[in-house]
C-alpha positions as CSV (number, residue, x, y, z in Angstrom):
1,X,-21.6,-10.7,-41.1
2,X,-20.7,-14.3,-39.3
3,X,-21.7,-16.8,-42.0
4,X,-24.6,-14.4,-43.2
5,X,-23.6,-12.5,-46.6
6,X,-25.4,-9.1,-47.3
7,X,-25.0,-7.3,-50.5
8,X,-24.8,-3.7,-50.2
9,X,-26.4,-3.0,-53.6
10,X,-26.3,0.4,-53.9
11,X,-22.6,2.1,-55.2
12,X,-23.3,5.2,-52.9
13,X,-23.9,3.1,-50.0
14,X,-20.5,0.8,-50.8
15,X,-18.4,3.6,-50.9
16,X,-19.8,4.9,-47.8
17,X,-18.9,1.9,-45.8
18,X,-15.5,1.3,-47.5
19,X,-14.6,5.1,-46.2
20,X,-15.9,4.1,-42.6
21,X,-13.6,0.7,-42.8
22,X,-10.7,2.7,-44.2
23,X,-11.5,5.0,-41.0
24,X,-11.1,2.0,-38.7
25,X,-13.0,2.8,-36.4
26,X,-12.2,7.2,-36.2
27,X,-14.9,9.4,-36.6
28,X,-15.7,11.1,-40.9
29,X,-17.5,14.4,-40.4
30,X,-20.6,14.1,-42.5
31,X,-18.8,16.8,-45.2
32,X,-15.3,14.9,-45.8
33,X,-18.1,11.9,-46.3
34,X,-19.6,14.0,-48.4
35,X,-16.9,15.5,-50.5
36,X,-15.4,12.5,-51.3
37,X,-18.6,10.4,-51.9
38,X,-19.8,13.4,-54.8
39,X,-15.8,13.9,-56.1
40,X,-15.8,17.6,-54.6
41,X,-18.8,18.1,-56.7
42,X,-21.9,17.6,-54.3
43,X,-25.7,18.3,-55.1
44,X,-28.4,20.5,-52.9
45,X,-29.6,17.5,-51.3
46,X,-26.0,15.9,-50.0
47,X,-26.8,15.7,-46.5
48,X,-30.2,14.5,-47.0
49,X,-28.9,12.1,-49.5
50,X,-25.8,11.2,-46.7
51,X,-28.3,10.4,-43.9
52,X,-30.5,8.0,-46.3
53,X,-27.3,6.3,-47.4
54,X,-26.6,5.6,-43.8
55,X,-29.6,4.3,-42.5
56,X,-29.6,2.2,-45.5
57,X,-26.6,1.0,-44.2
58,X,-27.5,0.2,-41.1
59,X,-30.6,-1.3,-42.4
60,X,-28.1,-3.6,-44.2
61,X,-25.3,-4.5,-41.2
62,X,-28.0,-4.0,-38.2
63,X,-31.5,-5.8,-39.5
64,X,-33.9,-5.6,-36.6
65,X,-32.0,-2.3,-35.2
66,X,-34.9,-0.7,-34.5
67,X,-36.8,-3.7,-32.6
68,X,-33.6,-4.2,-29.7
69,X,-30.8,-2.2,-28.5
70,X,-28.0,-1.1,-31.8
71,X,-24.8,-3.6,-31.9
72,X,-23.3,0.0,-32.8
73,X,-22.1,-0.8,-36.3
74,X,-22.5,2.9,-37.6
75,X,-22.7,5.3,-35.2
76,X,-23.0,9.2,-34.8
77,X,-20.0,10.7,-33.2
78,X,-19.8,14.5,-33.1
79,X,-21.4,15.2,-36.3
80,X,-19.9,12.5,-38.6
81,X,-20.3,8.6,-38.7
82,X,-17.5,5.7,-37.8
83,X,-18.1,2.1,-37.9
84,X,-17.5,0.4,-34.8
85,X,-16.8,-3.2,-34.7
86,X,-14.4,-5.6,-33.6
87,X,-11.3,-5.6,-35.9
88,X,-11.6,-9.8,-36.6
89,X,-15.0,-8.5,-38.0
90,X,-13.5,-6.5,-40.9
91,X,-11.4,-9.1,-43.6
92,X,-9.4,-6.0,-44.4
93,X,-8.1,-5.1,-40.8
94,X,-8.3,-8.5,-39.5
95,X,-5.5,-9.1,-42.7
96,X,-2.9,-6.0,-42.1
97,X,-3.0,-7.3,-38.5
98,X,-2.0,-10.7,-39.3
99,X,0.4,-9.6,-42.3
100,X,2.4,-7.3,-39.5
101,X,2.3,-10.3,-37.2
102,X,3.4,-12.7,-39.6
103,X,5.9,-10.7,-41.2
104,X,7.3,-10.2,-37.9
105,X,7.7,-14.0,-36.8
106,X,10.4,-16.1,-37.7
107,X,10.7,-20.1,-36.9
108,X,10.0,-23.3,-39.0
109,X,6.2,-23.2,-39.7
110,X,5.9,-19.7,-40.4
111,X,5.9,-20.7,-44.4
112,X,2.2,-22.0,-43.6
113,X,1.1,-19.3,-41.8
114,X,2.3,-16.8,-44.9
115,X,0.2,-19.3,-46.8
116,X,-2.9,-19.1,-44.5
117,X,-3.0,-15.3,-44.5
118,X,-2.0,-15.5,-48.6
119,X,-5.2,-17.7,-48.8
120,X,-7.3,-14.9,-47.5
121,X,-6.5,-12.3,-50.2
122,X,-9.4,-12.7,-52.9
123,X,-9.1,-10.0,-55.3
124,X,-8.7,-6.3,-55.1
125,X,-9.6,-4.7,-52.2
126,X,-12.4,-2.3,-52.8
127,X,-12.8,-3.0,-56.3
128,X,-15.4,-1.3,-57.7
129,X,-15.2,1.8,-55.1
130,X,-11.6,2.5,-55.2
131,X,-12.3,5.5,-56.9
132,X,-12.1,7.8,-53.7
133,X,-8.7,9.3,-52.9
134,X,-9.0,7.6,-49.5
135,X,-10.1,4.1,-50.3
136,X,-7.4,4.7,-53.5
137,X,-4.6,5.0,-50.6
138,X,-6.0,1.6,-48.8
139,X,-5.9,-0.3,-51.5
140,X,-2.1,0.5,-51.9
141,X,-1.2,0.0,-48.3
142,X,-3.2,-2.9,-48.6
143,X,-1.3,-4.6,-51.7
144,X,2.1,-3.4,-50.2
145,X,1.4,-5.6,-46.9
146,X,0.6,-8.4,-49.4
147,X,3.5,-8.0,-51.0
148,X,5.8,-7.9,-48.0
149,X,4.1,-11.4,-47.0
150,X,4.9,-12.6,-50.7
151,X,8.1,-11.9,-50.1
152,X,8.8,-13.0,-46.2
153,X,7.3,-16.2,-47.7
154,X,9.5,-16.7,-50.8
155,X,13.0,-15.9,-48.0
156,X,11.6,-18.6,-45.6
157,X,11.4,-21.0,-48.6
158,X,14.6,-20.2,-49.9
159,X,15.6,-20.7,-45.5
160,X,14.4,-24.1,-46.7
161,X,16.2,-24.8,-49.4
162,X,12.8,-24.3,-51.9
163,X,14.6,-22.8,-54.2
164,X,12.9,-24.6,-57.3
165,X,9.6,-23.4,-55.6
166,X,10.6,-19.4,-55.7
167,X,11.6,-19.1,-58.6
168,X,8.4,-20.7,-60.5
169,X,6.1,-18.8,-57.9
170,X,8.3,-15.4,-57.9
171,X,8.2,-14.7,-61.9
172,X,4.5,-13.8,-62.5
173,X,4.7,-11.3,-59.2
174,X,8.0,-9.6,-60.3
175,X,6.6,-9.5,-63.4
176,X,3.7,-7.4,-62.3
177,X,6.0,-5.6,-59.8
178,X,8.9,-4.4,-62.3
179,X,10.0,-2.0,-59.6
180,X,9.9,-3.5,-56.8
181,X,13.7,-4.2,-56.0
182,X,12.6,-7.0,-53.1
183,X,11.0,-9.0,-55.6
184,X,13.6,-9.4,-58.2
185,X,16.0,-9.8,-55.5
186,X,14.6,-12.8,-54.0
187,X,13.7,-14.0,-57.7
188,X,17.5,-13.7,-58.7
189,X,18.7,-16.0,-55.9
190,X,15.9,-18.3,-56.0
191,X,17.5,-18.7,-59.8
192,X,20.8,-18.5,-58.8
């Protein structure tokens, strides 16, 4: 949150938030929340357990809520929760925005924006809650608009003539890609 990082210790309470970001900003009722935080399988105590989550949450994203008026990060919205925040606020959104923009553009010095926004990808998305159908479906969406960028990138440098620099760069993704027809495309005429 700015340059302040907070740990969201607890795996419930991760999970929680990663389904409110995947929501981007649209309301969970508190049982899809539940249902997918306790795999379809949830205990007596769910809701009780839900509402502790959350404050814990906002405890963690909103320190000092109760002293001043909320900045509205979790909020209650007709019986479920939605995080509410700009978009620049969330890495995730913040990067599908700039990968459709950047995807988009065309023009000389669009090679170092594809390398800006590339910069920004650390890791998998969601790693260690990606277990929820929902947060599952991100993280695809999520490494598709990566790899469109990886690719609008390696055509710009073939546009050019960086041919050499494709085709070194190119193998190790196609490689994890095997059937992803773009990929070995580009890689074939970087070679070529």
């Amino acid at each position: 949150i700015g340059d302040t990082v907070r740990t969201v210790p607890q795996r419930r309470e991760r999970a929680l938030l990663a389904m409110l970001i995947v929501a981007h900003g649209q309301p969970l009722s508190a049982e899809r929340l539940i249902e997918q935080l306790w795999s379809g399988d949830p205990p007596p105590s769910a809701h009780t357990s839900l509402q502790v989550a959350i404050s814990r949450l906002r405890a963690l994203l909103e320190p000092g809520r109760e002293r001043r008026a909320p900045a509205h990060h979790v909020v209650n919205v007709g019986g479920g929760y939605a995080l509410r925040v700009p978009d620049a606020a969330v890495d995730v959104w913040e990067f599908a925005a700039q990968a459709r923009r950047a995807t988009a553009e065309q023009g000389a010095d669009r090679v170092g924006r594809y390398d800006a926004l590339l910069a920004r990808w650390t890791g998998t998305p969601y790693a260690d809650c990606a277990d929820t159908g929902v947060v599952r479906a991100e993280v695809d969406r999520l490494t598709e608009a990566r790899l469109a960028v990886v690719e609008a990138r390696a055509e710009a440098l073939l546009d050019l003539g960086h041919a050499d620099v494709v085709a070194r760069e190119l193998v190790p993704v196609a490689q994890d890609n095997p059937f992803r027809e773009g990929l070995w495309s580009l890689l074939a005429l970087a070679q070529y």
